[in-house]
C-alpha positions as YAML, in Angstrom:
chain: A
units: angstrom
residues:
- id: 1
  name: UNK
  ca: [3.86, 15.69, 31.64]
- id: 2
  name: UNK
  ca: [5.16, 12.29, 32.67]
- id: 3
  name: UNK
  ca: [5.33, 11.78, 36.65]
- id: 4
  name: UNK
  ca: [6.95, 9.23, 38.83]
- id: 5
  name: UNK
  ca: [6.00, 8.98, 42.25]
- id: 6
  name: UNK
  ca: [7.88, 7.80, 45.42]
- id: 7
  name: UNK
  ca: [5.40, 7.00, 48.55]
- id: 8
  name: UNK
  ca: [5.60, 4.32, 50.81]
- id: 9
  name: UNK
  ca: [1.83, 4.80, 52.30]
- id: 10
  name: UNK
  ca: [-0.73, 3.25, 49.57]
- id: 11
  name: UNK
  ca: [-3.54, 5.13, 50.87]
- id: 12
  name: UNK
  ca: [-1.36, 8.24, 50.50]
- id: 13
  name: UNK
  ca: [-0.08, 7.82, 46.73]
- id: 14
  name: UNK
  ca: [-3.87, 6.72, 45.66]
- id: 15
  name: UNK
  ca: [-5.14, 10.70, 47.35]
- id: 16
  name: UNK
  ca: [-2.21, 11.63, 45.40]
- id: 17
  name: UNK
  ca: [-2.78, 9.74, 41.98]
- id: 18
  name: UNK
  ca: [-6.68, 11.10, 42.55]
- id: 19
  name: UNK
  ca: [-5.56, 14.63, 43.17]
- id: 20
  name: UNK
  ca: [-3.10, 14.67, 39.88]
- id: 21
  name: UNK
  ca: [-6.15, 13.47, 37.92]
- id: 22
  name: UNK
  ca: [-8.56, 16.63, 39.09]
- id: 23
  name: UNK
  ca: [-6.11, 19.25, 38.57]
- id: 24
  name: UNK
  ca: [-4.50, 18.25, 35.93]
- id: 25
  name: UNK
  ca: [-5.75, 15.17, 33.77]
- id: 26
  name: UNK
  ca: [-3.21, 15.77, 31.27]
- id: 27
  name: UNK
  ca: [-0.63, 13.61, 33.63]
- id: 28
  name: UNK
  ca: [0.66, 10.72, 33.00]
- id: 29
  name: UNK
  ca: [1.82, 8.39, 36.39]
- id: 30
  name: UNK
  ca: [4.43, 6.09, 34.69]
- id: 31
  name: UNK
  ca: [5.34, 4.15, 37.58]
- id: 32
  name: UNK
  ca: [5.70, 3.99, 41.47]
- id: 33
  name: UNK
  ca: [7.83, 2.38, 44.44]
- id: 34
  name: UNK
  ca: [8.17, 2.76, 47.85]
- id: 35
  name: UNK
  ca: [11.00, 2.78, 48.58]
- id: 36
  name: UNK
  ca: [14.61, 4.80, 47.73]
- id: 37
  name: UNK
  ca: [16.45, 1.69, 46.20]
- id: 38
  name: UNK
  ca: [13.33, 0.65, 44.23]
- id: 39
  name: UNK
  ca: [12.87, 4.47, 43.29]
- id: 40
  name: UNK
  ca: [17.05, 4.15, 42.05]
- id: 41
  name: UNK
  ca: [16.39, 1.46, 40.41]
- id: 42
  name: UNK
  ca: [13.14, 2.27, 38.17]
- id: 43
  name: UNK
  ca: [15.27, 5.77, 37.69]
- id: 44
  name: UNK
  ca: [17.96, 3.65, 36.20]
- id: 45
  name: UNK
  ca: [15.91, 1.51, 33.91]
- id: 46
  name: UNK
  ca: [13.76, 4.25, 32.13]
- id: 47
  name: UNK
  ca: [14.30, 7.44, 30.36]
- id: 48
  name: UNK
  ca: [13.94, 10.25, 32.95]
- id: 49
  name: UNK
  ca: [10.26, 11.41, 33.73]
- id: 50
  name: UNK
  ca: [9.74, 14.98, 33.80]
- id: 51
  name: UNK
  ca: [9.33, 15.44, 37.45]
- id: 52
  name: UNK
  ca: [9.54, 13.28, 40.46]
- id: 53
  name: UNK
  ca: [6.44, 13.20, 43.40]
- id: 54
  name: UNK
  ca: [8.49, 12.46, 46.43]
- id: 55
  name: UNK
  ca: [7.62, 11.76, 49.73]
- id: 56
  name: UNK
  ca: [10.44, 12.21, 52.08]
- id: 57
  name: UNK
  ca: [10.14, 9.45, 54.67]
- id: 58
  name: UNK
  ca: [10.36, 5.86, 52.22]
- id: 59
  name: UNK
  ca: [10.62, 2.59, 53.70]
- id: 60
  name: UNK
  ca: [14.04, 2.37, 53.60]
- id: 61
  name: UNK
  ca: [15.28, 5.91, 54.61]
- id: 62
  name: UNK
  ca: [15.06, 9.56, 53.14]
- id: 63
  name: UNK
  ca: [14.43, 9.92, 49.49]
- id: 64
  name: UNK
  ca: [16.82, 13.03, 49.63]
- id: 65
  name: UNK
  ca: [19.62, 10.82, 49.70]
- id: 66
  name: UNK
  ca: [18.46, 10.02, 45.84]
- id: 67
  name: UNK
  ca: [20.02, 13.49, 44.84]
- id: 68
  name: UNK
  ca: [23.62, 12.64, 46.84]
- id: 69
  name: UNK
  ca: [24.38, 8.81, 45.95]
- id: 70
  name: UNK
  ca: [22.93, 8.66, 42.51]
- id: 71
  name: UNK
  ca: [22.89, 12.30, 41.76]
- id: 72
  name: UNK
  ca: [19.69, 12.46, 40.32]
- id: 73
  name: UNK
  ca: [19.01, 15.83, 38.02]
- id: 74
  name: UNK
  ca: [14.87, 15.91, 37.84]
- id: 75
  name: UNK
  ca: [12.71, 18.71, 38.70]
- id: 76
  name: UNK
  ca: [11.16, 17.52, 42.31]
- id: 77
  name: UNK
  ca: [8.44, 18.02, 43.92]
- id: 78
  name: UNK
  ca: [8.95, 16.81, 47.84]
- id: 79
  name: UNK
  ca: [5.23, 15.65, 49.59]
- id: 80
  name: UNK
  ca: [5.23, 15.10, 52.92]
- id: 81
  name: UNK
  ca: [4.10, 14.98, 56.43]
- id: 82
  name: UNK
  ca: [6.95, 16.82, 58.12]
- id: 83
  name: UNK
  ca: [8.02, 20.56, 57.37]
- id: 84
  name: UNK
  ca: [11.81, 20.04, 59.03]
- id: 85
  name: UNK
  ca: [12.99, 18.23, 55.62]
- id: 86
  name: UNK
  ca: [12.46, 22.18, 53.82]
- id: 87
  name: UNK
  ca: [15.82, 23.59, 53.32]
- id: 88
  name: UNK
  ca: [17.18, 19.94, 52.59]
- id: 89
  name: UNK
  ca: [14.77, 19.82, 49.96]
- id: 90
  name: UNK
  ca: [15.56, 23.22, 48.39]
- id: 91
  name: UNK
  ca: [19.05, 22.80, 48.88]
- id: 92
  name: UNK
  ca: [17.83, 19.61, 46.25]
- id: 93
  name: UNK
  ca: [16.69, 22.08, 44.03]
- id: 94
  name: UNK
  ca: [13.22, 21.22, 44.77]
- id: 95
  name: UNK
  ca: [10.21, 22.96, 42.68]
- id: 96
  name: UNK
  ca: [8.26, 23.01, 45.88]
- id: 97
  name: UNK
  ca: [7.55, 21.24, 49.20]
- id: 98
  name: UNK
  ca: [4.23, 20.39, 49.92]
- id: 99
  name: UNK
  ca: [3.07, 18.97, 53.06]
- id: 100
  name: UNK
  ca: [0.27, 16.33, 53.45]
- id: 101
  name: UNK
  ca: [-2.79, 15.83, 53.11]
- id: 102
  name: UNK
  ca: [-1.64, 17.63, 50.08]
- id: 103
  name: UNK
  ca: [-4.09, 20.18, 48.85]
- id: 104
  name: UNK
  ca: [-5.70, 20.19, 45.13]
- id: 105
  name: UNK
  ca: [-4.51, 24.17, 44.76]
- id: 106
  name: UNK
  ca: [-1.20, 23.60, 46.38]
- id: 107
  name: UNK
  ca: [-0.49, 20.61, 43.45]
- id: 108
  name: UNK
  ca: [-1.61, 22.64, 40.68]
- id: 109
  name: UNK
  ca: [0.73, 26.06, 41.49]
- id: 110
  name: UNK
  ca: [3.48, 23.38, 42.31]
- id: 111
  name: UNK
  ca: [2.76, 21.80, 38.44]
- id: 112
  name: UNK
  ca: [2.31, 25.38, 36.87]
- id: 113
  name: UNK
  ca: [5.93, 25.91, 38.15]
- id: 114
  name: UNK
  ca: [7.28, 22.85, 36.59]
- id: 115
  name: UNK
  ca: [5.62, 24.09, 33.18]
- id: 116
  name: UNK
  ca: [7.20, 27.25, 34.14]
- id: 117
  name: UNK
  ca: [10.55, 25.82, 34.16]
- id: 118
  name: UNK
  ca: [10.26, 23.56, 30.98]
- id: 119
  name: UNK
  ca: [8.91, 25.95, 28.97]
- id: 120
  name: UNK
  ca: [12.04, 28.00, 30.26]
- id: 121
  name: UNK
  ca: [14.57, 25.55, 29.35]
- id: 122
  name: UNK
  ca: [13.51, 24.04, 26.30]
- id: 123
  name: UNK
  ca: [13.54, 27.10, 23.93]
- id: 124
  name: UNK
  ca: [15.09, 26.45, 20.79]
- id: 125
  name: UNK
  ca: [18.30, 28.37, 21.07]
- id: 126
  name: UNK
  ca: [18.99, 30.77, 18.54]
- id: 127
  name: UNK
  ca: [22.13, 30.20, 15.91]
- id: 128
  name: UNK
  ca: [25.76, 31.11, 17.00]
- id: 129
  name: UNK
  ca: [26.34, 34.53, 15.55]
- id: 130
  name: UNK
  ca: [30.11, 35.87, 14.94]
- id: 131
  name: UNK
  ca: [31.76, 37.77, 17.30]
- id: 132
  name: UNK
  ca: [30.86, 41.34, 17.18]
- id: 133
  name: UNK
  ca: [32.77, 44.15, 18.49]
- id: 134
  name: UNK
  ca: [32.79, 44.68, 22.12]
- id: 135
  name: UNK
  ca: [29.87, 47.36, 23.24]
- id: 136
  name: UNK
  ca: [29.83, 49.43, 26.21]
- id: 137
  name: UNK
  ca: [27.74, 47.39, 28.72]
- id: 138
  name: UNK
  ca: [24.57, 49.24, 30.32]
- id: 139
  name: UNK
  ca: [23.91, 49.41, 33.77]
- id: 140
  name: UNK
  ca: [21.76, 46.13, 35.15]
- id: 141
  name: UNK
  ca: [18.14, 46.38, 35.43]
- id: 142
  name: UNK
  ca: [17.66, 47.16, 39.01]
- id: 143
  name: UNK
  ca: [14.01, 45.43, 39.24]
- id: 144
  name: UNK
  ca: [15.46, 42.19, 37.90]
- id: 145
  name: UNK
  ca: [12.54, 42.28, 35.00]
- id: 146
  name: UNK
  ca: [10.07, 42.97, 37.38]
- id: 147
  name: UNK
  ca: [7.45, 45.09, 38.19]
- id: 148
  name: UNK
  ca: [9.24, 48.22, 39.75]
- id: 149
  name: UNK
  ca: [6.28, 50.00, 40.52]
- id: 150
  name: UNK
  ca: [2.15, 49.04, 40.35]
- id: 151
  name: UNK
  ca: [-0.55, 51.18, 38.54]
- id: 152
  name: UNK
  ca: [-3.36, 51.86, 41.25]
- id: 153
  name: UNK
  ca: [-5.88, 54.38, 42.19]
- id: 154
  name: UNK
  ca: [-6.66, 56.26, 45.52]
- id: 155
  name: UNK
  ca: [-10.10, 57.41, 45.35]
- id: 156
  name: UNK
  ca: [-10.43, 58.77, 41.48]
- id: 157
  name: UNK
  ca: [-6.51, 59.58, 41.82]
- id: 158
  name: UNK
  ca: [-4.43, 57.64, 39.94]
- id: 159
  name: UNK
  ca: [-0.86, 56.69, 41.73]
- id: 160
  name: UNK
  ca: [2.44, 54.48, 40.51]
- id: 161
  name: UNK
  ca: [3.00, 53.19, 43.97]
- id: 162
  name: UNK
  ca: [6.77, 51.67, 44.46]
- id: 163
  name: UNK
  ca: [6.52, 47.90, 45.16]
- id: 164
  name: UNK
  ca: [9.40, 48.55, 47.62]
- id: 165
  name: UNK
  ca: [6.18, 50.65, 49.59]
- id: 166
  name: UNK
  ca: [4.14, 47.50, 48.95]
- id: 167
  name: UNK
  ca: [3.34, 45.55, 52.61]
- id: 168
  name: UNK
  ca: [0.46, 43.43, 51.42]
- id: 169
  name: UNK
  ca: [-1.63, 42.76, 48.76]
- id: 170
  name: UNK
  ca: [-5.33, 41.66, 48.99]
- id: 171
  name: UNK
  ca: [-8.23, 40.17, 47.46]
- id: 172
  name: UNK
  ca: [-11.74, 41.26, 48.83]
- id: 173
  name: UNK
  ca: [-15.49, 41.31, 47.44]
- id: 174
  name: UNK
  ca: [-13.27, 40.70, 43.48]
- id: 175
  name: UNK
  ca: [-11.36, 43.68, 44.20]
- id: 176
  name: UNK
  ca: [-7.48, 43.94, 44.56]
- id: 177
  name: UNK
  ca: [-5.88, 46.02, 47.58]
- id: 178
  name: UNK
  ca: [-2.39, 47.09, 47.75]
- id: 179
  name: UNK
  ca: [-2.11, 48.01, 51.56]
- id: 180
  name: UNK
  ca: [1.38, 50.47, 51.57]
- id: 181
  name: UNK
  ca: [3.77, 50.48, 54.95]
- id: 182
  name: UNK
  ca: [2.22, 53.65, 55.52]
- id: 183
  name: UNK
  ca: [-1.41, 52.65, 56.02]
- id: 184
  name: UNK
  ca: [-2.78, 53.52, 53.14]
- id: 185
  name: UNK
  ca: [-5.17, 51.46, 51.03]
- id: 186
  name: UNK
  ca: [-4.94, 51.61, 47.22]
- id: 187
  name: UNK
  ca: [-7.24, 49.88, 44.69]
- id: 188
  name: UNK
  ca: [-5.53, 47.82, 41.77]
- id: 189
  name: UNK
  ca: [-6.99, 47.20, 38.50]
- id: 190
  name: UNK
  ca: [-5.43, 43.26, 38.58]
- id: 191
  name: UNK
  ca: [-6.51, 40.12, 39.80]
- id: 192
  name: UNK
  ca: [-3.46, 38.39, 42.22]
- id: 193
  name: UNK
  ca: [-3.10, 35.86, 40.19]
- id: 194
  name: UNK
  ca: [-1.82, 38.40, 37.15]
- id: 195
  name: UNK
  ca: [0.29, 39.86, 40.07]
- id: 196
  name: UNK
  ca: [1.90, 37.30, 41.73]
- id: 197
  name: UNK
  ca: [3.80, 36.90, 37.90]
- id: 198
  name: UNK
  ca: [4.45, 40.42, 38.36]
- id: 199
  name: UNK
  ca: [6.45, 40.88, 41.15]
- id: 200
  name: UNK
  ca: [9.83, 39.34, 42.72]
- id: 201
  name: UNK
  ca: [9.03, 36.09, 44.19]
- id: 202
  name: UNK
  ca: [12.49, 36.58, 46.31]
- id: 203
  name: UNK
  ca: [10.43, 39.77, 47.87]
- id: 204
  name: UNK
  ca: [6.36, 38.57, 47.62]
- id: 205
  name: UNK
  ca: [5.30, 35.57, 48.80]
- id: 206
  name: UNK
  ca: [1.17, 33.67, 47.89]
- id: 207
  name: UNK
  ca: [0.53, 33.65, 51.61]
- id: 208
  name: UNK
  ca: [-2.92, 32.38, 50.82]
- id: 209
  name: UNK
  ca: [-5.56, 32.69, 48.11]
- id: 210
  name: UNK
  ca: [-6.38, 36.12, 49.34]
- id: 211
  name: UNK
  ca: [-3.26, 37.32, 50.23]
- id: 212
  name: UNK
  ca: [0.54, 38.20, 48.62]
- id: 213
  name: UNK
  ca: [2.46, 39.34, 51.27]
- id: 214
  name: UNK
  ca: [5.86, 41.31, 50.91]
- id: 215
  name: UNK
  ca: [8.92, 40.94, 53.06]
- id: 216
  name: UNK
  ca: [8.95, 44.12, 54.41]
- id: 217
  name: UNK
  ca: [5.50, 43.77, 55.83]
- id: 218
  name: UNK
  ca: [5.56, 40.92, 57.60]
- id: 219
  name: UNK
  ca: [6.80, 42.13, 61.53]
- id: 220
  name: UNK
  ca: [7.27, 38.60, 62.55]
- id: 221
  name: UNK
  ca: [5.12, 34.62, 62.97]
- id: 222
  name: UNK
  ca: [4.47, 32.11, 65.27]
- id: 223
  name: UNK
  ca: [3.61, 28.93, 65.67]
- id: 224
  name: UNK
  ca: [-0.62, 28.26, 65.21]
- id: 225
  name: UNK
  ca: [-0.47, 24.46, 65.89]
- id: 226
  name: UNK
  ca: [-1.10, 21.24, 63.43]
- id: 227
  name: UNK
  ca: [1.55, 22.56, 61.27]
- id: 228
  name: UNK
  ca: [-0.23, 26.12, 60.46]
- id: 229
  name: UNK
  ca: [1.56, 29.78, 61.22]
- id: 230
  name: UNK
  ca: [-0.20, 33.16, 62.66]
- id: 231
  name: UNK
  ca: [1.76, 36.35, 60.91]
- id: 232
  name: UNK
  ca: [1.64, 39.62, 61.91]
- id: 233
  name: UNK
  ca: [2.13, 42.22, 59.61]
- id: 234
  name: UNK
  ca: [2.34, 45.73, 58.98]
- id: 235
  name: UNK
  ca: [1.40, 48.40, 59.36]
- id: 236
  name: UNK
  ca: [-1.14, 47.73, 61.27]
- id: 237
  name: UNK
  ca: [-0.31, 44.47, 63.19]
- id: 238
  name: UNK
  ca: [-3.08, 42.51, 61.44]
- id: 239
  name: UNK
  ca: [-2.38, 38.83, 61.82]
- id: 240
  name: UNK
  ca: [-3.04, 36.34, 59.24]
- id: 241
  name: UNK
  ca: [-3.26, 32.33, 58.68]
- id: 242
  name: UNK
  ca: [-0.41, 30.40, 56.82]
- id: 243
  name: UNK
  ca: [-1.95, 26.61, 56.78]
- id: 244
  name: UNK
  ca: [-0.09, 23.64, 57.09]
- id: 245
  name: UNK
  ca: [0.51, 23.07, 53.40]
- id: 246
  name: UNK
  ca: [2.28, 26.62, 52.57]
- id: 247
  name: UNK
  ca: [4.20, 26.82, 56.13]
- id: 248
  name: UNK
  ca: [7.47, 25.08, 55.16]
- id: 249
  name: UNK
  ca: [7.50, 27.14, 52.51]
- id: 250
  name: UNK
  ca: [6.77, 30.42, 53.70]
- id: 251
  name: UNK
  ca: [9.41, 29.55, 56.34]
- id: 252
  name: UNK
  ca: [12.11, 28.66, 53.42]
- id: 253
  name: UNK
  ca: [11.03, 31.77, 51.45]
- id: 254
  name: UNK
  ca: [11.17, 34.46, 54.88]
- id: 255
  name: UNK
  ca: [15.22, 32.82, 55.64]
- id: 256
  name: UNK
  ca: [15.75, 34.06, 51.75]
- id: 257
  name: UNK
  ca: [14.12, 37.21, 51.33]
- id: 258
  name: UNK
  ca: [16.20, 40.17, 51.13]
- id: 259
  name: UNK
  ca: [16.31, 42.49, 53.86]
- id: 260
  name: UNK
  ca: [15.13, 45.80, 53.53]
...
């Protein structure tokens, strides 16, 4: 992957250079600038990288204004020390937002997203076939292609438990908990990582390394100070830490999710 990065604080786009190279060596940094004209400018004069490492604040104003004036087309990822840039950036069509000192796990989901994407996009399509008689159309997939429902256990009983019943789900001691809105706590055979792919990102959100959280179990957050957030969640009002690097986005993600 080839990687152009936009920071105006040396110190900053070293940690950030360092941090590409220990989670994921197979970067390549083809250039930097500080600034939004210089960061125009390099855009104009080389073949597009395949994703742009933005800090918001340049020298010479915000580098969001790269995606209005010059209409720039790049998967970006925005870094940066303030969270109140976060609907401007996804509005940008921004991969992710990640907030400073930006953390080595935080870079690598934000990369395994771009992958995501590219892999996406550049499938070979397959040949134009001829028309073919119209068919009756079938009803839409309801779950979107997702999970509808996760395979769990209760004691030795095995359940299908709805994810729409779904208010948390947790890792403890290596084991995976799905906590439903009614209290009860079922064991599932999965790591998170295996179920995070699994479910509706518009619905579940990677709260933190332990935790996927739906929408309909968080009750509400608040501020926790230095950037962090305290939720509280149900059914049981248990309150848990967002920190500073996942807040913006859990705060873009909880204006999107559905309600209900």
């Amino acid at each position: 992957m080839k990687v152009f990065i936009a920071e105006d604080e040396p110190p900053a786009r070293e940690r950030l250079i360092e941090t590409l190279a220990r989670v994921a060596p197979d970067v390549r940094v083809l250039g930097h600038a500080d600034s939004v004209s210089a960061t125009a400018a390099w855009l104009q004069a080389h073949p597009p990288p395949d994703l742009l490492l933005l800090d918001i604040q340049l020298a010479d104003g915000l580098s969001l204004d790269l995606f209005q004036a010059h209409r720039v087309r790049l998967p970006v990822v925005f870094t940066t020390a303030y969270d109140r840039f976060a609907l401007d950036a996804f509005r940008a069509l921004a991969v992710d937002y990640l907030l400073k000192p930006v953390a080595d796990d935080a870079l690598a989901q934000a990369l395994a997203k771009v992958r995501q994407f590219r892999a996406h996009f550049e499938q070979p399509q397959p040949p134009q076939q001829p028309r073919q008689p119209r068919q009756p159309q079938l009803p839409p997939d309801p779950s979107g292609g997702y999970a509808p429902r996760l395979a769990c256990r209760l004691g030795a009983v095995h359940h299908a438990l709805a994810v729409a019943q779904i208010a948390r789900l947790v890792s403890l001691d290596k084991t995976t908990h799905a906590v439903a809105l009614d209290g009860r706590r079922f064991t599932v055979d999965r790591p998170l990582a295996e179920l995070e792919q699994m479910l509706d990102p518009a619905r579940f959100f990677r709260a933190s390394r332990q935790v996927i959280v739906a929408a309909q179990g968080v009750r509400h957050y608040a501020a926790a100070g230095k950037g962090r957030l305290t939720l509280t969640l149900l059914p049981d009002g248990e309150t848990l830490a967002v920190a500073q690097e996942r807040a913006a986005a859990f705060r873009a993600w909880w204006e999107r999710a559905p309600a209900g």
